[in-house]
NUKOL-822217 format. One record per residue: y, x, z of N, C-alpha, C, O in turn. Coordinates in steps of 0.1 Angstrom, whole numbers, padded with zeros to 4 digits, always signed. Last residue first. Layout:
N
YXZYXZYXZYXZ/...
//
This chain:
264
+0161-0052-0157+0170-0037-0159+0160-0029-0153+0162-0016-0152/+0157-0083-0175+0159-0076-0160+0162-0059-0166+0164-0057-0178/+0163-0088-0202+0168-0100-0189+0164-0093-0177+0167-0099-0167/+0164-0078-0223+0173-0074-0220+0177-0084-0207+0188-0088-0203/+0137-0073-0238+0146-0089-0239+0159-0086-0231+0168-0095-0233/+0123-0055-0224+0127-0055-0233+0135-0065-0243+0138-0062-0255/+0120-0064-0200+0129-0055-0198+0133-0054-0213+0145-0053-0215/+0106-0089-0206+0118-0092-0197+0126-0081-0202+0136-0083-0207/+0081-0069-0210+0087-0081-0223+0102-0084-0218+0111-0081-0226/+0078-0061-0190+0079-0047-0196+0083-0059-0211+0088-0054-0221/+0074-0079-0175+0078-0073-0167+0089-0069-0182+0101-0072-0184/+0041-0082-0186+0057-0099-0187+0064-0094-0182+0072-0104-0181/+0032-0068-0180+0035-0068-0195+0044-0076-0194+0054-0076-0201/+0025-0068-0153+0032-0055-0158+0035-0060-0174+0044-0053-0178/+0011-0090-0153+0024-0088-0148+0031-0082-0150+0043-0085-0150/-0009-0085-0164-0006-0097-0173+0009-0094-0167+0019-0095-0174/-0020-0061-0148-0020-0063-0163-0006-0073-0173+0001-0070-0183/-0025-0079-0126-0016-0061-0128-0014-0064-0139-0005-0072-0140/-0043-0095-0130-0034-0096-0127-0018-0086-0128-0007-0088-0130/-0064-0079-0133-0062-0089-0151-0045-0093-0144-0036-0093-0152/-0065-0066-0111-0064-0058-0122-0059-0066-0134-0052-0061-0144/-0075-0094-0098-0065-0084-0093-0061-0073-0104-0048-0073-0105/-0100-0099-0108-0089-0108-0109-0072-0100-0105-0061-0103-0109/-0121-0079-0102-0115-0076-0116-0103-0087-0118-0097-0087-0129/-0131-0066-0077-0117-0064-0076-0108-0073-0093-0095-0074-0095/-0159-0092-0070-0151-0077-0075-0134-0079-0071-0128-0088-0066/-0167-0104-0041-0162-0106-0054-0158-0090-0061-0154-0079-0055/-0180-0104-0011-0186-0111-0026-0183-0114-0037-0188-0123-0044/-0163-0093+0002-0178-0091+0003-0189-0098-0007-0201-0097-0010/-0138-0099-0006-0147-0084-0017-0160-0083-0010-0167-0074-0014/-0128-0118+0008-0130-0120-0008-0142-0107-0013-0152-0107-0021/-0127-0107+0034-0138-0114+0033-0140-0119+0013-0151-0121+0007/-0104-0092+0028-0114-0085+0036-0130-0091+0035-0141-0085+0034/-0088-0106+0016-0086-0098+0014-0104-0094+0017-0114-0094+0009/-0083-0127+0044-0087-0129+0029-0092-0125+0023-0101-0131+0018/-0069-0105+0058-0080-0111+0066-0083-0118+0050-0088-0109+0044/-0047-0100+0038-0054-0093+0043-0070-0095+0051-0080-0089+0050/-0028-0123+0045-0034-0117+0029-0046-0110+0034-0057-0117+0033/-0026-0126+0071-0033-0137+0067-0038-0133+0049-0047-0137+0042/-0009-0106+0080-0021-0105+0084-0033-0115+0074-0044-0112+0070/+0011-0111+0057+0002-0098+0061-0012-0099+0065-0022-0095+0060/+0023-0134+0069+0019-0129+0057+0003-0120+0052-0008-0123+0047/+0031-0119+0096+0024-0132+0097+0016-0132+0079+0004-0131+0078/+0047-0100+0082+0034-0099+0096+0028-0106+0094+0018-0103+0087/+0066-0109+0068+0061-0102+0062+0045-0100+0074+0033-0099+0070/+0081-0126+0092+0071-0132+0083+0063-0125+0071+0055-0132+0064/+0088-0111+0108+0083-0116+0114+0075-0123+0101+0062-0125+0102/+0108-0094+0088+0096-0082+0096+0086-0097+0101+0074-0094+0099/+0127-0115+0082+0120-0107+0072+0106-0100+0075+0096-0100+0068/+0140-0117+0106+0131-0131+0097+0125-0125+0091+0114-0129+0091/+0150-0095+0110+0137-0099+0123+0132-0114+0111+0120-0119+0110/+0170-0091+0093+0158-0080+0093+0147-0088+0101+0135-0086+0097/+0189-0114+0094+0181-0114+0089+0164-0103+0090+0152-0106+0088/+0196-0101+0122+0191-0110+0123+0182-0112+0113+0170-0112+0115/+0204-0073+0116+0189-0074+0125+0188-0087+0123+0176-0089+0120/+0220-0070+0084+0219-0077+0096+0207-0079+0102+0198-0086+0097/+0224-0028+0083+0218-0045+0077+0219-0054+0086+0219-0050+0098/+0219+0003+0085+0226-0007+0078+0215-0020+0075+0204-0022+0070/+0220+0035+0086+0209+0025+0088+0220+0013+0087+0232+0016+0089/+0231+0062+0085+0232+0052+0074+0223+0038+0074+0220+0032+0064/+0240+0084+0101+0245+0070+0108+0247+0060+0088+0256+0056+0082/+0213+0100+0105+0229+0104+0098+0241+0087+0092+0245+0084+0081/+0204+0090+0121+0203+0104+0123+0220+0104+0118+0232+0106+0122/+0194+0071+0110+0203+0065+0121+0205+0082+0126+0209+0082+0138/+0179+0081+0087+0192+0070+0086+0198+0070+0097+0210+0068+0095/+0160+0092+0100+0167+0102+0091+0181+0093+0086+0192+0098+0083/+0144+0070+0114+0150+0082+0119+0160+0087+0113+0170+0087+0119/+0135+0060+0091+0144+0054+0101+0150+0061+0107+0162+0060+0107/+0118+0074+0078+0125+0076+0071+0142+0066+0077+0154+0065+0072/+0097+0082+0097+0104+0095+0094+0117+0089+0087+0128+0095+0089/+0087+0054+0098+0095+0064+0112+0104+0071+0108+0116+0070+0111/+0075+0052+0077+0087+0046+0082+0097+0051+0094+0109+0050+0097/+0056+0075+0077+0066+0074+0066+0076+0060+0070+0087+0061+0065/+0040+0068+0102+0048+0082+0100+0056+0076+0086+0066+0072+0091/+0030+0041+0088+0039+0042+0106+0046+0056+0106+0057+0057+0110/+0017+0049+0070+0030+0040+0067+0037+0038+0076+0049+0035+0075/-0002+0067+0081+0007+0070+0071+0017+0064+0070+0028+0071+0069/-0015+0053+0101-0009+0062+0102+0006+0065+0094+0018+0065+0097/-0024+0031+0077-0020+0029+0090-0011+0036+0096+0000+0031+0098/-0040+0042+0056-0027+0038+0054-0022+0036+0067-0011+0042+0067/-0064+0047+0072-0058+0064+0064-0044+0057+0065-0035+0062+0072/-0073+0019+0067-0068+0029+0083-0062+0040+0079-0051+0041+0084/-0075+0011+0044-0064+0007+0052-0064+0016+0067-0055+0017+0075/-0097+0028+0036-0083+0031+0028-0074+0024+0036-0063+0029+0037/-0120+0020+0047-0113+0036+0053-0096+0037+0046-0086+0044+0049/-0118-0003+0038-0114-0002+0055-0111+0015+0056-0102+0021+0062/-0130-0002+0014-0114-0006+0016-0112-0001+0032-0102+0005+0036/-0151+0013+0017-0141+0020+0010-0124+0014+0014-0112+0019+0015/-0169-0010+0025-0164+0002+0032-0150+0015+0027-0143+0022+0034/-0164-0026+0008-0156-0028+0019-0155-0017+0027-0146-0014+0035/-0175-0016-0017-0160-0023-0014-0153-0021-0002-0141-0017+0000/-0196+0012-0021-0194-0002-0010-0181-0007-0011-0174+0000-0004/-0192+0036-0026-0193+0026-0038-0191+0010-0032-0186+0000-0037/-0185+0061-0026-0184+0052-0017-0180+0040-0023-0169+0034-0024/-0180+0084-0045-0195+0078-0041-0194+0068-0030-0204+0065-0025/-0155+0084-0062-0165+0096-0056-0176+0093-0049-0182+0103-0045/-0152+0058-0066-0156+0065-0079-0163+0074-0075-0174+0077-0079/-0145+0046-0043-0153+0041-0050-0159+0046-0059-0170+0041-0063/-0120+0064-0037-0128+0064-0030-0145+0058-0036-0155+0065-0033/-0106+0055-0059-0106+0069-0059-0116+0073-0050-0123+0083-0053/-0100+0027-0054-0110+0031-0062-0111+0048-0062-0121+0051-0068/-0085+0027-0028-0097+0023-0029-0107+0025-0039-0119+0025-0037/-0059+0044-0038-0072+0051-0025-0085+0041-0025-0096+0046-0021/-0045+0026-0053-0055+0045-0057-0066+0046-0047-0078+0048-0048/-0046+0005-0037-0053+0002-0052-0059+0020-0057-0069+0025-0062/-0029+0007-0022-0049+0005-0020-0057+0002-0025-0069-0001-0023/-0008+0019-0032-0013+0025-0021-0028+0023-0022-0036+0032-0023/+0003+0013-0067-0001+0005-0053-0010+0013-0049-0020+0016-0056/+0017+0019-0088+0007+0024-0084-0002+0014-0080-0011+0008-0086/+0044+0014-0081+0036+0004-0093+0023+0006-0093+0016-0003-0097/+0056+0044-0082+0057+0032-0076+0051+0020-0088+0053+0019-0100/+0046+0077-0079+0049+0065-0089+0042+0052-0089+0031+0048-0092/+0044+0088-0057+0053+0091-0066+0054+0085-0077+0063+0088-0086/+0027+0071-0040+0040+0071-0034+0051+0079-0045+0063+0078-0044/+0004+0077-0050+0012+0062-0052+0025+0061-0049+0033+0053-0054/+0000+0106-0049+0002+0098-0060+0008+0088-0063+0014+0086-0074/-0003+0102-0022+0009+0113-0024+0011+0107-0041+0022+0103-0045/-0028+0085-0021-0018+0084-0013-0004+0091-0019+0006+0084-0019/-0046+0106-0031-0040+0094-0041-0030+0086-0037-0023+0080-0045/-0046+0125-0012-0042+0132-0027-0034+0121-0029-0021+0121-0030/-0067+0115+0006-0051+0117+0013-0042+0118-0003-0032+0111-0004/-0088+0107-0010-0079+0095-0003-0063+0097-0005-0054+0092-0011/-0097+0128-0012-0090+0123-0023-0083+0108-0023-0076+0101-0031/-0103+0137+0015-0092+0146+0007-0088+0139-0005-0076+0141-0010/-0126+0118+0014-0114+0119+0027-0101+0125+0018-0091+0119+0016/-0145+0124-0003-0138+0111-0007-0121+0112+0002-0110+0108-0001/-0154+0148+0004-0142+0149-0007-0137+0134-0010-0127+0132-0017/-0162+0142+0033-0152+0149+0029-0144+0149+0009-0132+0149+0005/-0172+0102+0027-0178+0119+0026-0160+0127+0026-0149+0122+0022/-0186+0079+0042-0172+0084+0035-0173+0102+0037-0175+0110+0046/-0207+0051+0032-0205+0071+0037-0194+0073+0027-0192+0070+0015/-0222+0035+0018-0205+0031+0023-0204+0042+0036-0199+0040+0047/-0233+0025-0013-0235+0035-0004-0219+0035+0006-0207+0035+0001/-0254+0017-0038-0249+0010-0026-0246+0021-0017-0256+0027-0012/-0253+0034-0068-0263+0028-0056-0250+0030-0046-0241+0038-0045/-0236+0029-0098-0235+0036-0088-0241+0030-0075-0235+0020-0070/-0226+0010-0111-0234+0012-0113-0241+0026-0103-0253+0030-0104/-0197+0002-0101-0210-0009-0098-0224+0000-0104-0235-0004-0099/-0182+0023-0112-0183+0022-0095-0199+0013-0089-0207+0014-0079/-0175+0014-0135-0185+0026-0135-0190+0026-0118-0201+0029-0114/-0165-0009-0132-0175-0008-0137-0185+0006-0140-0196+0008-0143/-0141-0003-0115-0149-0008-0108-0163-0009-0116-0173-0009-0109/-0126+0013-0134-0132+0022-0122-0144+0019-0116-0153+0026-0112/-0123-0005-0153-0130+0009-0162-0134+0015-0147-0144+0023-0147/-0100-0015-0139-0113-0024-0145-0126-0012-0151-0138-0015-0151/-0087+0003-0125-0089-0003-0121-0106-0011-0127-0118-0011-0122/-0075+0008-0152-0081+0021-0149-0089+0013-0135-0100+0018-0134/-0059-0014-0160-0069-0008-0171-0079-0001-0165-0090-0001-0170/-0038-0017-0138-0050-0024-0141-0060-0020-0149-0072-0023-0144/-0026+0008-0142-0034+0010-0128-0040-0003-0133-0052+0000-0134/-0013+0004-0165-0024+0013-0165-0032+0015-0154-0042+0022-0154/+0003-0020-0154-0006-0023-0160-0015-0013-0168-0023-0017-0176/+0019-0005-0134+0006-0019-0132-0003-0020-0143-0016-0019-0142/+0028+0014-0146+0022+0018-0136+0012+0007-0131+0001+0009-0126/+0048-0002-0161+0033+0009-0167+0026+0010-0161+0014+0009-0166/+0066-0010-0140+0053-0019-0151+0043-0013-0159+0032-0017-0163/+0074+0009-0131+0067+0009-0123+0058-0006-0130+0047-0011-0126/+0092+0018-0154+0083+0027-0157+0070+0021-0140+0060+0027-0139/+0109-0008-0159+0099-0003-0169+0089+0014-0165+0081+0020-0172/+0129-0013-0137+0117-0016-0141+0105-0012-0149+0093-0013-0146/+0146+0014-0118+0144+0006-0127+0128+0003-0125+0119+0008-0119/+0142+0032-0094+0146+0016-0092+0146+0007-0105+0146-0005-0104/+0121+0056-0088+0130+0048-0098+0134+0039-0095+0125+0034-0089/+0122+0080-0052+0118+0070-0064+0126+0062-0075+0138+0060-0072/+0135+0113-0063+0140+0099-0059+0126+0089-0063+0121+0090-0074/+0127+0143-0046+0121+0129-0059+0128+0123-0051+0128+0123-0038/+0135+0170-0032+0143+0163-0036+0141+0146-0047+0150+0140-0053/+0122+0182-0018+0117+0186-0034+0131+0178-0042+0135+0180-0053/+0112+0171+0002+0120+0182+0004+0125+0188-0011+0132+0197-0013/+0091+0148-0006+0107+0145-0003+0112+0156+0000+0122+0152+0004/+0070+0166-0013+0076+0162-0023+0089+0160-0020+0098+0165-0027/+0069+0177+0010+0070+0187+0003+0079+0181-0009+0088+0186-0015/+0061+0156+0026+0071+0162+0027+0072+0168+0019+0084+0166+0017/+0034+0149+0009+0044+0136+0009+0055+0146+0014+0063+0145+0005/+0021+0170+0018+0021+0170+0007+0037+0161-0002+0045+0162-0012/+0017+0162+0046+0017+0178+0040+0025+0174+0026+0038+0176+0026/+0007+0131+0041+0021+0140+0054+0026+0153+0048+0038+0154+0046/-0019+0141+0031-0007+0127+0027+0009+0130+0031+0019+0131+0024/-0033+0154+0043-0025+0157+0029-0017+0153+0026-0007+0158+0019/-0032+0141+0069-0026+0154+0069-0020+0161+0053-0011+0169+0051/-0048+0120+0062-0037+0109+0069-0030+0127+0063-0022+0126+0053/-0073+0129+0057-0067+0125+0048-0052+0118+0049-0045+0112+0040/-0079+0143+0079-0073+0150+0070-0067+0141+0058-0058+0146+0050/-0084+0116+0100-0072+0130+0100-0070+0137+0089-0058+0139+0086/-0104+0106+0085-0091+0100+0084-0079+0114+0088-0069+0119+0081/-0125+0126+0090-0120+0123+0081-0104+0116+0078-0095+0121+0071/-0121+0127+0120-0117+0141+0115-0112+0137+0099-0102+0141+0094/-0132+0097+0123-0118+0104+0123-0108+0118+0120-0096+0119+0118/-0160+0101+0114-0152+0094+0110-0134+0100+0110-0127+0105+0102/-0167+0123+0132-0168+0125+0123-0158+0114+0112-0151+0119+0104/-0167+0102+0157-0157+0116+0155-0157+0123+0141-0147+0129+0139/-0181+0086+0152-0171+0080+0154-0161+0096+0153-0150+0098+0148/-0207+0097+0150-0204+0094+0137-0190+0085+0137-0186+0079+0127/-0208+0112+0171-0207+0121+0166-0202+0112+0152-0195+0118+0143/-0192+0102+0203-0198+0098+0191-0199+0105+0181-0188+0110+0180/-0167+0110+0208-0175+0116+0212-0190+0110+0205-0198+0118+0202/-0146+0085+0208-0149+0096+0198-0159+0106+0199-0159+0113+0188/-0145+0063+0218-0159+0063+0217-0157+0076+0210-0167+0079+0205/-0113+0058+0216-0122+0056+0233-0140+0061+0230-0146+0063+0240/-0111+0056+0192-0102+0064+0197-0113+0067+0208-0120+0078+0209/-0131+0039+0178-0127+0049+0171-0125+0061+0179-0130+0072+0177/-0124+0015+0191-0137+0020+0191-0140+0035+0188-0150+0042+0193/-0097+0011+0184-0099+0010+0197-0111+0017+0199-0111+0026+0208/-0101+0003+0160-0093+0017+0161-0095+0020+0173-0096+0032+0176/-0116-0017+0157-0126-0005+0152-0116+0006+0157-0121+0017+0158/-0099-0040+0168-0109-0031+0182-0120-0022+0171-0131-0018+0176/-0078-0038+0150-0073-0030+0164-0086-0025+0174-0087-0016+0182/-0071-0045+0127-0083-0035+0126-0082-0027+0146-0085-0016+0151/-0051-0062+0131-0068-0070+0125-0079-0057+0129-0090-0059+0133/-0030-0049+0137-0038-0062+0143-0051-0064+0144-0059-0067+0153/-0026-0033+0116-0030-0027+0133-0039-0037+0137-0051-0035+0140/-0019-0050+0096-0035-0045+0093-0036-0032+0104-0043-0022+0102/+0004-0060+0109-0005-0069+0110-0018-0062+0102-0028-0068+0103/+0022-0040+0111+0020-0042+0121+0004-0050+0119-0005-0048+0126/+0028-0034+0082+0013-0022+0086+0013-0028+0100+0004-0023+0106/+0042-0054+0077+0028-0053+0070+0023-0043+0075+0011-0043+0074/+0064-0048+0089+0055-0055+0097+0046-0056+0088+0036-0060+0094/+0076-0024+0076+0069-0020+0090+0059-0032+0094+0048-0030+0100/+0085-0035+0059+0070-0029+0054+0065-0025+0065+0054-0023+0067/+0105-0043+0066+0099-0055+0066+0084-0050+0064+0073-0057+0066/+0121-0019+0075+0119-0025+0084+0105-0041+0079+0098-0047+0088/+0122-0005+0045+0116-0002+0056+0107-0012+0071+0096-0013+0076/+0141-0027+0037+0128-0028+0027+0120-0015+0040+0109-0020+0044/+0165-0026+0053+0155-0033+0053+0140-0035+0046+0131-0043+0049/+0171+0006+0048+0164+0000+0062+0158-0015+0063+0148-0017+0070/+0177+0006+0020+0164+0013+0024+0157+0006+0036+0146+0002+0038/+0191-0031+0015+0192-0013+0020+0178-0013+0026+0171-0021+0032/+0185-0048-0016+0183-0047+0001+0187-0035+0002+0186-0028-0008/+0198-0067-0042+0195-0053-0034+0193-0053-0024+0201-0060-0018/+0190-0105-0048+0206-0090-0045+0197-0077-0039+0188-0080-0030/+0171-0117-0058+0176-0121-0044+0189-0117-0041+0196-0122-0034/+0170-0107-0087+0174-0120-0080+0181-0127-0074+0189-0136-0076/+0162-0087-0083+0172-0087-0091+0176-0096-0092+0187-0097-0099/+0143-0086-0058+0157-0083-0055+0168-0085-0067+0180-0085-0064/+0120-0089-0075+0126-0103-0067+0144-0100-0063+0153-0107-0064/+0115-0069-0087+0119-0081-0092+0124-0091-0089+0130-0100-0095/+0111-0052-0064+0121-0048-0074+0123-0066-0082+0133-0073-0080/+0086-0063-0053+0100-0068-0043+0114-0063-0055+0125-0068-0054/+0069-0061-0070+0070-0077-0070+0085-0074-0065+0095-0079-0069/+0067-0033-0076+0069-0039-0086+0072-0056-0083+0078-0063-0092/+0062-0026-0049+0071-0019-0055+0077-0029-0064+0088-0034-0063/+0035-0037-0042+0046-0041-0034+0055-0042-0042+0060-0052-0046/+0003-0041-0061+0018-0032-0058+0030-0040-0052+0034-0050-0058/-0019-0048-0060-0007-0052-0068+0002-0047-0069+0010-0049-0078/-0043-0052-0041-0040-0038-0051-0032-0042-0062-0036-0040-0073/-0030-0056-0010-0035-0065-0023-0032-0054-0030-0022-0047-0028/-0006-0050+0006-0018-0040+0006-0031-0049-0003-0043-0047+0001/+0016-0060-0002+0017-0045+0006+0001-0041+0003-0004-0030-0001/+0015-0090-0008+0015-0077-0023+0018-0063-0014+0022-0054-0021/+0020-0106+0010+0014-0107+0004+0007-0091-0007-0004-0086-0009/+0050-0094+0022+0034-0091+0035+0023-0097+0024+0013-0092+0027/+0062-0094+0002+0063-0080+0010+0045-0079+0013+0035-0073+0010/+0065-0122+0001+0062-0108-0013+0060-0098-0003+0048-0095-0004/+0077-0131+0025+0063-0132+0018+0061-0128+0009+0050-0132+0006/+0098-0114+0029+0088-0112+0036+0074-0121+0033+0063-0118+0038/+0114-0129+0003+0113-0111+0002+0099-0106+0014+0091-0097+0011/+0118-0151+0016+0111-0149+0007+0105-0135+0002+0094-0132-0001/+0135-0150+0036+0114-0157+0041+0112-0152+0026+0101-0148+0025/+0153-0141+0028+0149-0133+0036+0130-0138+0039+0119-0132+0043/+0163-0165+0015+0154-0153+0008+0151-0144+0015+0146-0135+0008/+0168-0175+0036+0160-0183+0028+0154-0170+0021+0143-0166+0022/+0190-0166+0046+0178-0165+0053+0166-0169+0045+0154-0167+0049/+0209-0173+0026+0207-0160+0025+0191-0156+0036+0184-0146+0035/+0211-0198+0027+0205-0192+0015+0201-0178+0018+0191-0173+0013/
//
């Protein structure tokens, strides 16, 4: 049983990490279920969701790194650099600051279902806006910003700020907007797991059974990759608006539960 929900927690994980749903809000619900995980496992399984959007984006990063001399391949990355650098900058400052994130439910159901509202109201101002998939400096900096945003109020979702935040400041293209928002995440989620692995086995609190942890990381990947590849080819010819009615409908049935006194 207990591996059982280990496949399950890693197909929520690797489904809803980077679908503009929010992770936060599916795996909190599932755990009140499943039982609590420690930090290291809910770390260790989000590691394999950023292993599998490495995978997929491995020969533009490859092209990125080896071709930088390129002026529109180096220009590209100076962007991601700063926006990967606010993220970092700013994301320490907070955790030196002392923020816990919430563990209860009701404030990362707001978070869905105001991030759906603002989602549908983003994409419709975004469509009227000419075709354009140039990632400009202020889209770069409001990348890194919305990143530091999602990360302080869980329910957010990572690719849900940075893709419309990018879409609103003039990178109106879907896909170009989403691909800069999963590479910026790349870095980011490999430095924010690191840092936060490290800091546990530092101060000898890393905890869990590896066995279960490797069923969990192995199928949140596999997951992952397969949302995502989906993901990638859905928005060359769909809006985002099934995903937001989604947020919406979830966060309310969330925020009815809490109020019924059947989740916490």
């Amino acid at each position: 049983m207990t591996y059982l929900s280990d496949v399950l927690l890693g197909l929520i994980e690797g489904i809803t990490e980077f679908l503009p749903i929010s992770s936060t809000g599916h795996l909190l619900l599932a755990e009140h279920w499943l039982g609590a995980r420690s930090d290291t496992y809910n770390i260790v399984i989000q590691a394999g969701a950023i292993l599998a959007v490495t995978l997929i984006y491995w020969r533009r990063i490859t092209d990125l790194l080896l071709h930088w001399k390129i002026p529109e391949n180096r220009d590209y990355l100076i962007k991601l650099t700063i926006a990967f650098l606010i993220t970092a900058i700013l994301g320490l400052i907070v955790k030196k600051l002392g923020f816990e994130l919430p563990t209860t439910i009701q404030p990362v159901a707001w978070a869905l279902v105001i991030g759906g509202i603002w989602m549908l109201l983003a994409e419709h101002y975004a469509e009227k806006l000419p075709d354009n998939a140039q990632i400009t400096l202020r889209v770069a900096i409001a990348v890194g910003l919305a990143q530091v945003v999602a990360g302080v109020f869980p329910g957010t979702s990572r690719s849900a700020a940075t893709i419309f935040i990018a879409m609103l400041l003039g990178t109106s293209n879907r896909a170009a907007a989403t691909e800069f928002a999963f590479l910026v995440g790349i870095p980011t989620m490999y430095a924010a797991s690191g840092y936060e692995l490290l800091n546990q086995f530092r101060h000898g609190t890393a905890q869990g059974d590896w066995g279960s942890l490797g069923i969990a990381f192995v199928v949140s990947t596999i997951t992952a990759f397969v949302a995502v590849k989906w993901l990638l080819t859905y928005i060359r010819s769909h809006r985002f608006t099934a995903f937001a009615i989604y947020r919406i409908v979830f966060g309310g049935l969330l925020l009815a539960l809490s109020a019924a006194g059947l989740i916490g």
